[in-house]
C-alpha positions as CSV (number, residue, x, y, z in Angstrom):
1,X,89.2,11.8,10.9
2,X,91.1,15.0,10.0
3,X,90.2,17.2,6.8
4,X,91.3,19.8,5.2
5,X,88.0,20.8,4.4
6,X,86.9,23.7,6.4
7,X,83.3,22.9,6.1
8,X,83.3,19.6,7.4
9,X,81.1,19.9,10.6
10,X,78.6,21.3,8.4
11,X,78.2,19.2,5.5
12,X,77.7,16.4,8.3
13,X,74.4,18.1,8.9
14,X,73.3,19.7,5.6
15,X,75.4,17.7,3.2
16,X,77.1,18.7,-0.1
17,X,73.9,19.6,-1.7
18,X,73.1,21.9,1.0
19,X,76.3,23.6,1.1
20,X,75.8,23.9,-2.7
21,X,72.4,25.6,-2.3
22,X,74.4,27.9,0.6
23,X,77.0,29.0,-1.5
24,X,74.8,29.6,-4.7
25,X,72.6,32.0,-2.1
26,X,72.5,35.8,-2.8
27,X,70.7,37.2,0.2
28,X,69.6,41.0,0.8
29,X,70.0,42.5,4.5
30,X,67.8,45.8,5.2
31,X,69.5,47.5,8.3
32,X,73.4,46.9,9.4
33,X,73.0,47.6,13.3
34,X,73.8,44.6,15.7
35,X,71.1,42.0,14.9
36,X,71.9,42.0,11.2
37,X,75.9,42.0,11.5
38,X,75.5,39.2,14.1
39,X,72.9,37.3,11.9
40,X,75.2,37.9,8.6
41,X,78.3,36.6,10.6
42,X,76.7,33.5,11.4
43,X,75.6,33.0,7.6
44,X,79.3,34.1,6.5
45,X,81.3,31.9,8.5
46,X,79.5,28.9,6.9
47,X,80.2,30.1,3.4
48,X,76.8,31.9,1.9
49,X,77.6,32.6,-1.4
50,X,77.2,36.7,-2.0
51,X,75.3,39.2,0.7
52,X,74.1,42.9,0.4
53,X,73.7,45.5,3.1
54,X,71.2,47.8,2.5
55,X,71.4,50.8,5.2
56,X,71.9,54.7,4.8
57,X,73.4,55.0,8.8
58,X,76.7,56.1,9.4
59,X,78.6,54.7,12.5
60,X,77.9,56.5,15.9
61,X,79.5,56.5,19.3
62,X,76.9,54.5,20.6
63,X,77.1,51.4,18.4
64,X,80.5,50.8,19.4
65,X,79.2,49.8,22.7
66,X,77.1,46.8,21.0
67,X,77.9,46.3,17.3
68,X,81.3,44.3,17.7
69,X,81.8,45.0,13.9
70,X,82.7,48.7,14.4
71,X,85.4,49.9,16.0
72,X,86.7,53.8,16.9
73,X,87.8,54.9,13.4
74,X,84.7,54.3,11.7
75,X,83.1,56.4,13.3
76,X,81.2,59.1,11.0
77,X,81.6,56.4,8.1
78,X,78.7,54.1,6.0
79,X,78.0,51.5,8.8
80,X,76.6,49.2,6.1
81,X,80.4,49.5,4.1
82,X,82.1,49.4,7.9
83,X,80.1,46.1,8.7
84,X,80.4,44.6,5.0
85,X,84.5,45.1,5.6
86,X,84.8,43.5,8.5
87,X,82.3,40.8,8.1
88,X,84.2,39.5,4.8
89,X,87.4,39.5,6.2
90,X,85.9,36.3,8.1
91,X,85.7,34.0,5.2
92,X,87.7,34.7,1.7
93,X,84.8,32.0,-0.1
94,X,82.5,34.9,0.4
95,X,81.7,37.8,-1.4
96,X,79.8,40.7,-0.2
97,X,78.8,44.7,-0.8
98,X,76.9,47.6,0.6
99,X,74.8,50.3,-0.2
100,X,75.1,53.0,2.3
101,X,72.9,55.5,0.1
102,X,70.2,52.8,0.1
103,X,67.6,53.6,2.8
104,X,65.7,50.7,3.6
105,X,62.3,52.6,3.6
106,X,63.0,54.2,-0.3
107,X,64.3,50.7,-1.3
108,X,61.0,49.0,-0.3
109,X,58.7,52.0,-1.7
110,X,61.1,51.4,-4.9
111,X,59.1,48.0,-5.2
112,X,60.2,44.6,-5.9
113,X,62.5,45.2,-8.7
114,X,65.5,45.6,-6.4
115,X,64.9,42.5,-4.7
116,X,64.7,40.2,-7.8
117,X,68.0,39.1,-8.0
118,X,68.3,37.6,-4.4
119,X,67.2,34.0,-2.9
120,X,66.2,35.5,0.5
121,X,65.4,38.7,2.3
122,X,66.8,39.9,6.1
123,X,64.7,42.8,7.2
124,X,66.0,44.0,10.8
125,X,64.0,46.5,13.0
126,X,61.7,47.8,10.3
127,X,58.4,49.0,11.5
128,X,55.0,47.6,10.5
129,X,54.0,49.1,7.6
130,X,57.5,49.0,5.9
131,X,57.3,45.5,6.9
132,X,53.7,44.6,5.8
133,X,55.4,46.2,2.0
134,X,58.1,43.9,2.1
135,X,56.3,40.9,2.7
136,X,54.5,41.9,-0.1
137,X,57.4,42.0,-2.7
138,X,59.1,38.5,-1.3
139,X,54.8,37.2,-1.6
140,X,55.2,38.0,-5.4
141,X,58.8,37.4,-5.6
142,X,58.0,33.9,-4.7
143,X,61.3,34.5,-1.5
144,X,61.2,33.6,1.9
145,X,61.4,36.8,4.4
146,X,63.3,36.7,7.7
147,X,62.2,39.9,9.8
148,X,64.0,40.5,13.4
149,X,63.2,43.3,15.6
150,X,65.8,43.5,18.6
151,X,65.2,45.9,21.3
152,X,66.9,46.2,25.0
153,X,66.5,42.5,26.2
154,X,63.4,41.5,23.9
155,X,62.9,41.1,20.6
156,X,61.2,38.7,17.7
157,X,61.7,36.8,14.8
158,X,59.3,36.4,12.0
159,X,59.3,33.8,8.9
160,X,57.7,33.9,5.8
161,X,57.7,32.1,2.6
162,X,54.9,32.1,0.2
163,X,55.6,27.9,0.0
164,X,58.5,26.2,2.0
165,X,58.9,22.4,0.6
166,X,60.9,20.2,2.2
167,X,62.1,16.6,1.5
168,X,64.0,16.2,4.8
169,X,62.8,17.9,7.5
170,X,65.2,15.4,9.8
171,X,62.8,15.0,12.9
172,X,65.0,14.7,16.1
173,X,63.4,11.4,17.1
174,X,63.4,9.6,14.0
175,X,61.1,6.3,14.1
176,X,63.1,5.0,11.0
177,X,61.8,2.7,8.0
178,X,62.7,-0.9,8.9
179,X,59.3,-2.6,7.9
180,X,59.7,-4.8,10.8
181,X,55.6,-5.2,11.3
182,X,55.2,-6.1,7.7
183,X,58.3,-7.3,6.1
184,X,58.9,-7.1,2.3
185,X,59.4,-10.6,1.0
186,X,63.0,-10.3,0.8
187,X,63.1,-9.6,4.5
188,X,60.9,-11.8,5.4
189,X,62.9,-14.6,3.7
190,X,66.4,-14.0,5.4
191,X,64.2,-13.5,8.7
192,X,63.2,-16.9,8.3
193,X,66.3,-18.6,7.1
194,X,68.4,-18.0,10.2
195,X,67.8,-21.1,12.3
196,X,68.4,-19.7,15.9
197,X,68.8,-22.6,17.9
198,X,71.2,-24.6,15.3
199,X,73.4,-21.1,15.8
200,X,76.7,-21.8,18.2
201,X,76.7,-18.7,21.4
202,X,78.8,-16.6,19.2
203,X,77.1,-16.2,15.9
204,X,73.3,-16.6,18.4
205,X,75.2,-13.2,20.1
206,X,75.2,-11.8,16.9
207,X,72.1,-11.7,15.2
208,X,70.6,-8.4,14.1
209,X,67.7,-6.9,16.4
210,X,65.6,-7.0,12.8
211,X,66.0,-10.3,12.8
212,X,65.2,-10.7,16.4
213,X,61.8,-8.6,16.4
214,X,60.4,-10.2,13.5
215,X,60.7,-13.6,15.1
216,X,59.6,-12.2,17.9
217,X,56.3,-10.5,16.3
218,X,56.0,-14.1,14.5
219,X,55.8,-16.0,17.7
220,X,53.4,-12.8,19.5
221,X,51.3,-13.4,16.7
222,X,51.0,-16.8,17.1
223,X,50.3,-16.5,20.9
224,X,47.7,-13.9,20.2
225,X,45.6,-15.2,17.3
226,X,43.8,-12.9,15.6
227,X,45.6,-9.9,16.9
228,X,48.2,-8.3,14.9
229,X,50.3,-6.4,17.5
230,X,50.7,-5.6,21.2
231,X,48.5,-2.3,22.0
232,X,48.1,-2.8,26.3
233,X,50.9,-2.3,28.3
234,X,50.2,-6.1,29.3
235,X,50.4,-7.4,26.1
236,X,53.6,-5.1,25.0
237,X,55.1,-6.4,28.6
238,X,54.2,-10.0,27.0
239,X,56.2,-9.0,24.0
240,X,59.6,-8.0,26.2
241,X,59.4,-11.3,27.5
242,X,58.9,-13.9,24.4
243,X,62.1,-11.1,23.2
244,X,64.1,-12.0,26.8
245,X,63.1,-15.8,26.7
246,X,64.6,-16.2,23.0
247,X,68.3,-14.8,24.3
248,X,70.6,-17.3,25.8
249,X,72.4,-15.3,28.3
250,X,72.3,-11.6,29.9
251,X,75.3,-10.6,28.1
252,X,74.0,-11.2,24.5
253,X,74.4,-6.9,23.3
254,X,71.8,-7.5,20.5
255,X,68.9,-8.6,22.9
256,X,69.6,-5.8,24.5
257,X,68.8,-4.0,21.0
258,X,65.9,-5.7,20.5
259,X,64.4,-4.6,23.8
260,X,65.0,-1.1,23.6
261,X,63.5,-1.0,20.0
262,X,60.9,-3.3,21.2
263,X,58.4,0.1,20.6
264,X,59.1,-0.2,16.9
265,X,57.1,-3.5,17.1
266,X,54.2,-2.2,18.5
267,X,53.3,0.1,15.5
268,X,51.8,-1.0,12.6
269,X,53.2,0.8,9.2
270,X,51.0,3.6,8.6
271,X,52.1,6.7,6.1
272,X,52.6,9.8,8.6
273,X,49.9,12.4,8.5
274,X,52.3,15.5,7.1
275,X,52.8,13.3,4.2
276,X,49.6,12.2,3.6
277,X,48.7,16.1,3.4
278,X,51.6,16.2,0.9
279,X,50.0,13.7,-1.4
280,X,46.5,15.0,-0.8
281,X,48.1,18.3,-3.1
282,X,49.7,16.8,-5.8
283,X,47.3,17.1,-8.2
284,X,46.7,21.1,-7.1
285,X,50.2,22.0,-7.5
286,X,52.9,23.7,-9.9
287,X,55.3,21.9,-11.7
288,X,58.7,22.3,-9.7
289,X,61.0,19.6,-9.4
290,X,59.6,18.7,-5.4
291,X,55.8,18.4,-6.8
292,X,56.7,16.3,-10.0
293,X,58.4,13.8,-7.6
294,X,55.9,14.1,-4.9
295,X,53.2,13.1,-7.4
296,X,55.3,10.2,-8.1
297,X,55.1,8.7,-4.8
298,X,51.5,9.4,-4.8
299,X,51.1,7.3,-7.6
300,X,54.1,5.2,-6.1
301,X,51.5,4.9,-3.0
302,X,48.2,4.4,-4.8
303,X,50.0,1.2,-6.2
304,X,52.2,-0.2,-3.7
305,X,50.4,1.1,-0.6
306,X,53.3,2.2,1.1
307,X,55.9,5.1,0.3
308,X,59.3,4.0,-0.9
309,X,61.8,1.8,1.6
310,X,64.8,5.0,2.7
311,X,67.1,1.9,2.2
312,X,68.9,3.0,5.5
313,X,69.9,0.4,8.1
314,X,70.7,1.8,11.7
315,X,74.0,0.3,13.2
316,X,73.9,-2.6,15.3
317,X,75.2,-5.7,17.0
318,X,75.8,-8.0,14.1
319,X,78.3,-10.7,12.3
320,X,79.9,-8.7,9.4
321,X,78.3,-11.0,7.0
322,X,74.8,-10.7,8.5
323,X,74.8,-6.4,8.8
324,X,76.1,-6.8,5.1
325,X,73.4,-9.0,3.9
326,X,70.6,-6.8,5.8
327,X,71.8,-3.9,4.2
328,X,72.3,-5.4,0.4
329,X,68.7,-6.2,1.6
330,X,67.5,-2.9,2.4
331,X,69.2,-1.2,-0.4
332,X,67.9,-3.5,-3.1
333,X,64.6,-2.6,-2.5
334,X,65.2,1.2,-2.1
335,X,66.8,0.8,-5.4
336,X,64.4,-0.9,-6.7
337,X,61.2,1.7,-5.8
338,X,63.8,4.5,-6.5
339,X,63.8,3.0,-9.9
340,X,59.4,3.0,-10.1
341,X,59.3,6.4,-8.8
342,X,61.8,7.6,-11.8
343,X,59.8,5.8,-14.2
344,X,56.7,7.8,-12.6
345,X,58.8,11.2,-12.8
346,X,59.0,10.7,-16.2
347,X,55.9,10.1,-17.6
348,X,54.5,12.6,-14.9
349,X,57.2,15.0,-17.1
350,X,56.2,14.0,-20.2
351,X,52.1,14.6,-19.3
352,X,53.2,17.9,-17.6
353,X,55.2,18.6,-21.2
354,X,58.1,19.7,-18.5
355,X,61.1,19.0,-20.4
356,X,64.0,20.4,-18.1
357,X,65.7,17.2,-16.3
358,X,65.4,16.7,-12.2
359,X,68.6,15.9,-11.0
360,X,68.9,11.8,-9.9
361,X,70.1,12.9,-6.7
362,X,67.2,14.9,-5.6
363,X,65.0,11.7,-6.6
364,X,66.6,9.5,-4.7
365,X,67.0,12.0,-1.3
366,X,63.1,12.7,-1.8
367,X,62.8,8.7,-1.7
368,X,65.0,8.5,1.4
369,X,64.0,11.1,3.5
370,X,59.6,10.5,1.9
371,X,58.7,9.5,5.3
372,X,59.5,12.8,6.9
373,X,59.1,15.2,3.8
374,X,56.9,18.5,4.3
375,X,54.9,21.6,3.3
376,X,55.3,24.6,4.8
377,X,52.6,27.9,4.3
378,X,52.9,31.0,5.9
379,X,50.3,33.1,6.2
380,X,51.3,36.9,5.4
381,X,52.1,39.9,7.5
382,X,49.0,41.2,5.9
383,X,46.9,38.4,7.4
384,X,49.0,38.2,10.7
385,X,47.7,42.1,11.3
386,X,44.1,41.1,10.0
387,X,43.6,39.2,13.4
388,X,41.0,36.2,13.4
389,X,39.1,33.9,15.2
390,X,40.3,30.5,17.1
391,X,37.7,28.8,15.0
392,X,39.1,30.2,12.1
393,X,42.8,29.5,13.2
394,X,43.8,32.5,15.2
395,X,45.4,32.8,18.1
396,X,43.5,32.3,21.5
397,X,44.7,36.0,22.5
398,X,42.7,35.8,25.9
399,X,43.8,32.4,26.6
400,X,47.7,33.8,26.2
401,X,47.0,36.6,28.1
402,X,45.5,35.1,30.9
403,X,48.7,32.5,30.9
404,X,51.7,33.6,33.1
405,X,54.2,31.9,30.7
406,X,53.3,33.0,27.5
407,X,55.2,35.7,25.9
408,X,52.4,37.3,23.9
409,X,52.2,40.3,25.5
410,X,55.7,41.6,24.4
411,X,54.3,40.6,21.3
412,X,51.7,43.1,21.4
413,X,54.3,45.7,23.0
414,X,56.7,45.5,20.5
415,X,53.8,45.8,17.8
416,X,52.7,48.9,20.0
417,X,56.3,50.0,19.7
418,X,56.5,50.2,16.2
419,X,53.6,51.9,15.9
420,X,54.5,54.3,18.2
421,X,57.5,54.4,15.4
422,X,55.3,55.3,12.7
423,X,53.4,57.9,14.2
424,X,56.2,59.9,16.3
425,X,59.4,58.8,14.1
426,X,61.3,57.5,16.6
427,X,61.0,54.7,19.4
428,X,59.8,55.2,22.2
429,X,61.5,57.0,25.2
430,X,64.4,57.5,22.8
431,X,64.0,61.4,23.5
432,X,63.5,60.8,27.1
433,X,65.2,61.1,30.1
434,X,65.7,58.1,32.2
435,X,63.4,59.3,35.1
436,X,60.2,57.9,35.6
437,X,58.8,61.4,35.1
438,X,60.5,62.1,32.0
439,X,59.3,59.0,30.4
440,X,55.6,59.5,31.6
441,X,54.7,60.9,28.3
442,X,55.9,58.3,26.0
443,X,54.8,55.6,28.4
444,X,50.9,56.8,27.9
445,X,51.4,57.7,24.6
446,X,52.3,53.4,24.4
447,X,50.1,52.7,26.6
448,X,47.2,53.9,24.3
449,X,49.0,52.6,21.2
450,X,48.9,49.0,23.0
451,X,45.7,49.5,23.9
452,X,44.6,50.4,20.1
453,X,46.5,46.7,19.4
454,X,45.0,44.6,21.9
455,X,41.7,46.0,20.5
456,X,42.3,45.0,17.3
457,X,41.8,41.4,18.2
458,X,38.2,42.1,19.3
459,X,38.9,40.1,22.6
460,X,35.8,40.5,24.6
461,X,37.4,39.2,28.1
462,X,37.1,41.6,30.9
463,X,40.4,43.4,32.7
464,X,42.7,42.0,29.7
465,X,44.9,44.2,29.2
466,X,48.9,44.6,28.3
467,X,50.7,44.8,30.8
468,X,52.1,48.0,32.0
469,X,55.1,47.1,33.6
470,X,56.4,45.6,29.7
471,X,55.3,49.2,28.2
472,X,57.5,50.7,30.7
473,X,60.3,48.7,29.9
474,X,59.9,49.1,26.0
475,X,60.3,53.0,26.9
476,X,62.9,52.6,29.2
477,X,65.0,51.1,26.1
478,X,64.4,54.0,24.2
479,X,65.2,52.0,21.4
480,X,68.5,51.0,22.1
481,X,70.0,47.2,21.1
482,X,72.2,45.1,23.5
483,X,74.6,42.7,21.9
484,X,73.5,39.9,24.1
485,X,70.1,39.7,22.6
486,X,71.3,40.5,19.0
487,X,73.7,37.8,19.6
488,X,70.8,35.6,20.5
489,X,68.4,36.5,18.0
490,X,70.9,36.9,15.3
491,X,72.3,33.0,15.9
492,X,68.8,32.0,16.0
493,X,67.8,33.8,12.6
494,X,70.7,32.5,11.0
495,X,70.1,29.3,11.8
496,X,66.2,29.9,9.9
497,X,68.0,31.5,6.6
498,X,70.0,28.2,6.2
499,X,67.0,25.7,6.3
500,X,65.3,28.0,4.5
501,X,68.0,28.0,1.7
502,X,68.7,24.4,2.1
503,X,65.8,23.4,2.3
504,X,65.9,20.9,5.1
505,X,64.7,20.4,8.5
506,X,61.6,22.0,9.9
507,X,62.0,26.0,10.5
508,X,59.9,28.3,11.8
509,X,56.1,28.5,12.2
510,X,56.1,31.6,12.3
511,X,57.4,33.9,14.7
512,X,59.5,33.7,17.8
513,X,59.5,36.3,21.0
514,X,62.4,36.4,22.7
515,X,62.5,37.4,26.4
516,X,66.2,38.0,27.8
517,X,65.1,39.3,30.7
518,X,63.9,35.8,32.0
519,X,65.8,33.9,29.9
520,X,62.6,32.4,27.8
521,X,61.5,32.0,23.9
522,X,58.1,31.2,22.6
523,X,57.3,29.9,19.3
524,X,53.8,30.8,18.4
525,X,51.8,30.7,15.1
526,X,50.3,34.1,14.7
């Protein structure tokens, strides 16, 4: 259907409310080379609300060649004010400025004062310690922290947020909340009062699969006494059939329904484990409006035994009458735990003496989406660079190492990269030539750096090592970015900011590496 609204795709993901949250969004940007222009222009052209670049570099030759928001005549000019002009021309809804006297390094030794005003931070190509100090302020600041390093054809991406909660994390195979195992008793009583054989072919064509399954699961039951549902593949193949021997004929669409959502018969209704952890806190946690309501469905839970119906019926072949009558069904019992859990929220207010009011709305999404809600922690940089053991719930470095598909060890070479930063004040090779024997210098001086890394982890296997030929290749960048991997990178860190902001779907735990020169990504929790 056509719209004039320019955000239409979007809100068919994230909604109104997360559009809302988008465009009420101030986020800070540290660094305005190619990663961060190409990471802002995906957060622009969906309508963040207000943006700061925060760099002190003025426009070179050499970022015309892979910054695509520069062009000849800035040259010599603020990059950050270059950038922040042409990035706003893309979308009039946002509104955006620049500091190009604000050097990212003084603005994090400022201390967190600068960064109070803003929801998020975007930290591009900062070395360790700067980064370790800005983790620091968003830690206390109570902000989530996107950092991105891009370098030649590698790079990374690292998330933190001191707490990330999320009431719809939107799982990309969604089991969905039909209660077909254990009906609620207005379920089970239209179940039963559709007479299948007095139905004529037509209206027998046109029963719902719910209806189907749970007179299915009846007559299973009662083949199977004692047992409560199919768990062998015989007995599940047993279960396809009763299903087949209850249609008429092989053209009957909502059979066919019935059979390939024959699996959501074979699971009893159980409260997911994420969830569980999620209810296992409520009595440890603050008073925001996501824990308030969460302990609501705990007590919700500890009454009814189950979390609250989402209300939401899947389409599906059916008279008009009968899909209607299913989902006044279905919605009169969401409504109707909607309505305990808002009773809970506010004697759970009045206990708490929290007297600010939590929007309806967000009560009622937290009720639809409580099957698939979420905590996320993150531990800090601090921590990340305090390696620990697998028992303690490190990473298995030698296990990674010793694996020809990981990606790990450009994670240690880009960490041996910036400390090469740190100690020499510039990347590595950038004051090279391009012959092997020029960059023989820096390439040991890595090597020795890397080596200093890998040591950190006190990895005790024998002839682990990283590997040479990615330290010669981080000095053969000499620093430089390519558009193609800040245009990869940058797409996926945008993508990060907005479920950060939003607050829905599952982001990032917690860092990415990015390997353009074989065309792989590895997510890793470090």
């Amino acid at each position: 259907m056509a719209t004039d609204d320019k955000y239409d795709r979007q809100l068919r993901l994230w909604g109104a409310h997360g559009q809302k949250a988008l465009m009420e969004s101030k986020v800070a940007i540290l660094g305005s080379s190619a990663v961060a222009t190409e990471t802002l222009k995906n957060l622009v052209l969906p309508g963040i609300g207000n943006f700061t670049v925060i760099d002190s570099a003025k426009v070179e030759a050499a970022d015309l060649g892979h910054n695509f928001f520069l062009e000849e005549s800035d040259i010599g000019k603020p990059r950050a004010e270059a950038v922040c002009r042409w990035l706003l021309e893309m979308n009039p809804d946002v509104q955006g400025t620049s500091m190009e006297k604000g050097d990212p390094a003084k603005v994090i030794g400022e201390g967190k004062e600068f960064f109070r005003p803003f929801s998020l931070v975007i930290a591009c190509n900062l070395t360790e310690s700067l980064a370790v100090q800005m983790c620091k302020i968003c830690e206390e600041l109570e902000i989530p922290l996107v950092l991105i390093t891009s370098l030649g054809f590698v790079g990374k991406l690292r998330v933190y947020a001191p707490e990330h909660c999320v009431c719809e994390t939107k799982p990309d195979s969604e089991f969905g909340d039909l209660r077909l195992t254990d009906p609620f008793s207005e379920l089970r009583r239209f179940a039963d009062s559709v007479d299948l054989a007095s139905l004529d072919d037509t209206q027998h064509a046109h029963v719902p699969y719910v209806v189907i399954l749970i007179r299915a699961i009846d007559l299973w039951r009662k083949e199977y006494a004692g047992q409560s549902l199919p768990k062998t593949k015989e007995e599940k193949d047993r279960f396809k059939s009763i299903v087949s021997a209850m249609r008429r004929n092989p053209q009957e669409a909502n059979f066919d329904e019935a059979l390939a959502n024959a699996y959501k018969a074979f699971v009893q209704y159980q409260i997911p484990e994420e969830v569980q952890q999620v209810l296992s806190l409520v009595s440890n946690e603050g008073t925001t409006d996501f824990w308030i309501v969460a302990k609501a469905v705990s007590q919700f839970v500890k009454d009814c035994g189950k979390l609250p119906l989402a209300g939401t019926l899947p389409d599906m072949t059916a008279s008009t009458d009968m899909y209607i009558k299913l989902q006044e069904i279905y919605a009169s019992r969401a409504d109707g735990d909607y309505a305990a859990i808002t009773a809970h929220v506010a004697a759970i207010q009045k206990n708490l003496g929290v007297e600010r009011a939590i929007a309806p709305e967000f009560v009622k999404r937290f009720c639809q989406n409580a099957m698939y809600c979420q905590v996320f922690r993150y531990r800090t940089l601090e921590q990340e660079f305090r390696p620990t053991s697998v028992e303690e719930g490190g990473v298995d470095l030698e296990c990674e190492l010793q694996d020809e598909d990981s990606l790990l060890p450009w994670y240690l070479a880009l960490r041996a990269a910036d400390r090469f930063r740190e100690e020499h004040g510039h990347w590595p090779g950038a004051l090279c030539g391009d012959g092997e024997a020029d960059m023989a210098g820096d390439v040991a001086k890595l090597a020795g750096i890397a080596a200093k890394v890998l040591g950190s982890y006190n990895t005790s296997a024998d002839g682990v090592s990283v590997d040479p030929k990615m330290v010669e290749e981080v000095v053969r960048y000499g620093g430089c970015e390519l558009h193609v991997t800040s245009s990869v990178l940058g797409g996926i860190a945008s993508q990060e900011v907005v479920k950060l902001i939003c607050k829905q779907y599952s982001p990032l735990c917690n860092t990415l590496i990015y390997d353009g020169l074989h065309g792989k990504m590895q997510a890793i929790e470090l």
